[in-house]
C-alpha positions, -999 to +999 in steps of 0.1 A: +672+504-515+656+496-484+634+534-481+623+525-515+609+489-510+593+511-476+578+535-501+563+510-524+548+490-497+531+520-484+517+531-518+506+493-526+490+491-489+466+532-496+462+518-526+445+484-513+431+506-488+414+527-507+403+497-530+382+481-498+367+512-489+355+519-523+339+481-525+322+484-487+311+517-498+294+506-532+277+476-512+264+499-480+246+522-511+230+490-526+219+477-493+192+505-490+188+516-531+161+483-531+139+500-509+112+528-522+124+557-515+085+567-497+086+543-472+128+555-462+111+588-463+083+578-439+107+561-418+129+590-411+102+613-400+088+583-379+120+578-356+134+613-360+122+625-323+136+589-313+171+600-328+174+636-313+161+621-280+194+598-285+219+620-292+206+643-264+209+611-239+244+602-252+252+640-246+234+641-208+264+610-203+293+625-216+283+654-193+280+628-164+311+611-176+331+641-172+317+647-134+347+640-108+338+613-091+311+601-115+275+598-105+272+563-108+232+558-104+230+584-129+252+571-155+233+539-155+198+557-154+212+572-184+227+543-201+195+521-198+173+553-214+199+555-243+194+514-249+159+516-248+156+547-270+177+529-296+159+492-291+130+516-301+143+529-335+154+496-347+122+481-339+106+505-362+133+496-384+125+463-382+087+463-386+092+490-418+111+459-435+142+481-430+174+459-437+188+455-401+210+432-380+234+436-355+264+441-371+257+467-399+234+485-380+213+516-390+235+537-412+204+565-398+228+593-414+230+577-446+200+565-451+181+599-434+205+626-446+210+636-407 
């Protein structure tokens, strides 16, 4: 009796699960359907050399991350670059009229198709 009360609370709880993720999904879409699809357009060709310069910062510091003992001065060199490479693409973000704020961030892959 008890494995079966299990069973149904772990079917209820995907179920809810799946539920939420199907709601935050639907509302992450809408966030950036308002916007005209030129000026997204415009705005991922803008900060694209921003974005590749990002993710080839954020691989430089896994690289100095996995360095035995760590190079300190270079890990924070490289930390500062990769915050002001991204304070850069959401300024852009910001003065396109791109919805933007701290918590939901970007969604660059969503709304770019990166």
């Amino acid at each position: 009796m008890k494995k079966r009360i299990g069973k149904v609370v772990a079917a209820l709880g995907m179920i809810n699960l799946l539920c939420i993720g199907v709601i935050f999904a639907q509302n992450q879409r809408n966030q950036y359907s308002s916007m005209e699809p030129a000026k997204l357009e415009a705005f991922c060709k803008d900060i694209q050399p921003q974005w590749q310069r990002w993710w080839q910062i954020r691989n430089e510091l896994r690289e100095l991350w996995s360095k035995k003992p760590p190079d300190w001065d270079a890990i924070e060199k490289k930390e500062q670059e990769l915050v002001k490479t991204r304070l850069e693409i959401q300024k852009k973000a910001q003065e396109k009229g791109l919805p933007y704020g701290p918590r939901g961030g970007l969604r660059l892959k969503r709304i770019c198709g990166w």
